[in-house]
N, C-alpha and C positions, 0 to 999 in steps of 0.2 A: 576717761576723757569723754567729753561730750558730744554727742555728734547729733548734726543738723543736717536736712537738706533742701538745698531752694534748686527752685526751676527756673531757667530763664529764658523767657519766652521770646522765641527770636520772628522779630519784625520783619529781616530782608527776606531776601528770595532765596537765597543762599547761606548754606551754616557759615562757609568760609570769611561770610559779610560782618559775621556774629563774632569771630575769631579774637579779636581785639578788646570789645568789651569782656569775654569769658577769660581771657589772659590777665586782664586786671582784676577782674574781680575774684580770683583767683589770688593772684601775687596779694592783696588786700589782705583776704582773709590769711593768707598762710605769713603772714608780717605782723599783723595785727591782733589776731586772735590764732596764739603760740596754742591755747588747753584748750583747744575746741576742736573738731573733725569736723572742717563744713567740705560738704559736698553739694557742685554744682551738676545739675543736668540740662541739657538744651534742646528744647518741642520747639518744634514751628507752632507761629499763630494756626497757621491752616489746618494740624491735626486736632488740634485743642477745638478748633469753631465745627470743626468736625464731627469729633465727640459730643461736645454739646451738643448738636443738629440734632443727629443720630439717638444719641441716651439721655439726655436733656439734665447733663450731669457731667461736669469735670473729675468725677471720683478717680479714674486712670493717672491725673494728674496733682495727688492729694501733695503738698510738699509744708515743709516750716514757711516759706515765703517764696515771692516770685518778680524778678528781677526783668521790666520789658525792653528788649532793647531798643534802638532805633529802626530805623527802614520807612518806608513807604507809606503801604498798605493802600486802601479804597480807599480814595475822600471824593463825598460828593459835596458840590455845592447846594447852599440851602438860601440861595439868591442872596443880590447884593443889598443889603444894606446900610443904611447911617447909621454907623458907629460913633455913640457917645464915649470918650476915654474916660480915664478915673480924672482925666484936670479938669473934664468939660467941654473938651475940646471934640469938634464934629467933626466925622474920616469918615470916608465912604470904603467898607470891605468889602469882601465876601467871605461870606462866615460857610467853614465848611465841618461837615460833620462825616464818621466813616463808622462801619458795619461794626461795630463793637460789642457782641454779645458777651465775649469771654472777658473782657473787661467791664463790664458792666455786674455780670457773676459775681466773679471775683470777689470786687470792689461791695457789692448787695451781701457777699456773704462773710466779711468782714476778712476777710484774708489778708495779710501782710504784704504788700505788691510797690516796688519802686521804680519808677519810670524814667526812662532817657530820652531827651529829644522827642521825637514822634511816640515814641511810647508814654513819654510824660502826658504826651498832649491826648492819648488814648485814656488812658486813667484817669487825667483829670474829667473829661468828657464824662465818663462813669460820676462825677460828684456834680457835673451839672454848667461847668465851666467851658465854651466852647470855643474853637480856633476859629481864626478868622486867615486870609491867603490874602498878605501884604501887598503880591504882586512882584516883590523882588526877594531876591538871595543875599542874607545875610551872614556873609562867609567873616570868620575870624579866628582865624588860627589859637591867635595868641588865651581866646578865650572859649575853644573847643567849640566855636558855633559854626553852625552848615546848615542853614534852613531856612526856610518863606514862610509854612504858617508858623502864626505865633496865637500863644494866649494875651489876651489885652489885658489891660491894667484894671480894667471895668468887672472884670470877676474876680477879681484876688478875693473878693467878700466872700467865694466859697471856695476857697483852696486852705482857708488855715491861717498857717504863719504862710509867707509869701515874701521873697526878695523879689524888687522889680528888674530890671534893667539898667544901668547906670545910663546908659546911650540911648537915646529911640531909634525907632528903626521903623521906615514910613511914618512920621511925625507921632510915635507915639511908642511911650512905654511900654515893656511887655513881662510876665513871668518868668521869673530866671530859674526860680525853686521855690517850690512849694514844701509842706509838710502837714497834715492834717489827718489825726486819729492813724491810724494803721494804714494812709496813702501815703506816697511822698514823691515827687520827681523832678528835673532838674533838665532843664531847656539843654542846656550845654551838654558835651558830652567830657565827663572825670577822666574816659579811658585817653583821651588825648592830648593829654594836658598833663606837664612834667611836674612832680615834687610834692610830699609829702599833704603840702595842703590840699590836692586836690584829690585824698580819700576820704574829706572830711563826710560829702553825701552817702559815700559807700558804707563806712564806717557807721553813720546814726542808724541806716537802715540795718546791719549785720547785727548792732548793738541792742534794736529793737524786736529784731527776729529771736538773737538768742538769747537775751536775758543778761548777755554778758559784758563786761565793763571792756573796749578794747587796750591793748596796750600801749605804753609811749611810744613816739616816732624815736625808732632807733635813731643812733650817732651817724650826720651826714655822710654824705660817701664825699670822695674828693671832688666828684662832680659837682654835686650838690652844693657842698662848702663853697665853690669859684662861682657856683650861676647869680649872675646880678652885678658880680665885681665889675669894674671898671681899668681901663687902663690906657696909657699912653705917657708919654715924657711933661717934665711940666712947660705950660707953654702951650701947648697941643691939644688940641678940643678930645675931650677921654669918651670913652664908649663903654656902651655894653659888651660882655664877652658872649659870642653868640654859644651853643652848646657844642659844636663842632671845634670849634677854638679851644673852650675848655678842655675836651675829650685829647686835642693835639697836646695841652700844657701838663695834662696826667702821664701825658703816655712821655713828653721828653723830661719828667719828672722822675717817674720809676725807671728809665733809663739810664739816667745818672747817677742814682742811688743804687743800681746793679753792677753800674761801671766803678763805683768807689767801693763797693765791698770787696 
């Protein structure tokens, strides 16, 4: 069996911050790539810019690839300016740039590296693409977003393939995922978002790490199968099942079928 190992360079201030992303990408790999040993390990940004400092070299941190998660980090402002979007359309930002040495490495040294959220927006900055701070909080559950800077639509020209945004947010489109040579990363964050489609960015980058084709989405789970249905008497305006809902109809499901056997 073949075995890989990526590092995944945690963003927050705290491992336990990192917990959720390392839990999915984990469940990913051990679902989808069945003949493969991936192993993850998790460095802070801080030891990694540290080593650099220090030995002007990440060698300590050699891996198959490297997975950055969200968080924070330094962003300074690099003042405000007139931002032209990709429609043409004039917005006044502030474009902010942060201390990126170890991505910028990285990235200069041709390393396999996939970005989440703030760490997308790290990465990308390494290819020349840079944030700008909307001014407001773009929260959305339903599409794993939690964040104010955004990449604008004005650089997709160097991120690759690129999906935009389907919504704007402060009057203007923004990078949702990118892909380009051995970079890739994806504004949203995959670990929070339920079902099968949402390991598709996990999956390209694991596939392009190991070489390896992943497997089919195994057969739904009963969750799975009810999320989306709808229900109500006719007559009666129907709904979505929320996942809690679902999670009650499995459970007085398997109890009835324990009750008749």
């Amino acid at each position: 069996m073949a075995e890989y190992n990526l590092r995944i360079i945690n963003n927050y201030r705290t491992e336990d911050k990192a917990k959720p992303t390392v839990d999915h990408l984990k469940d990913v790999a051990k679902r989808r790539f069945k003949d493969a040993k991936i192993g993850f390990k998790v460095v802070s940004h801080g030891d990694m810019s540290r080593d650099l400092r220090s030995g002007g070299n990440l060698d300590n941190h050699k891996a198959d690839g490297y997975i950055a998660t969200g968080g924070g980090g330094h962003w300074e402002e690099e003042g405000k300016v007139l931002e032209v979007n990709h429609e043409g359309k004039q917005l006044s930002h502030k474009y902010m740039k942060r201390a990126n040495g170890v991505y910028d490495r990285l990235v200069s040294d041709g390393e396999k590296i996939h970005g989440i959220c703030e760490g997308a927006k790290a990465v990308a900055q390494a290819l020349g693409a840079y944030s700008v701070n909307s001014g407001k909080m773009n929260v959305d559950k339903a599409q794993g977003l939690n964040h104010k800077y955004l990449i604008p639509g004005k650089h997709k020209g160097k991120l690759g393939n690129v999906t935009l945004s389907k919504e704007k947010h402060q009057g203007t489109h923004y990078v949702m995922e990118f892909d380009k040579g051995n970079v890739s990363g994806t504004q949203y964050h995959p670990e929070k978002l339920d079902g099968a489609k949402d390991d598709a960015s996990i999956v390209r980058f694991l596939e392009k790490t190991t070489g390896l084709k992943a497997s089919p989405v195994e057969e739904s789970s009963p969750v799975e199968s009810l999320e989306g249905k709808v229900e109500g008497s006719p007559g009666e305006p129907r709904k979505k099942l929320t996942r809690e809902e679902i999670l009650k109809l499995v459970s007085q499901e398997a109890y009835k079928r324990k009750k008749a056997a």
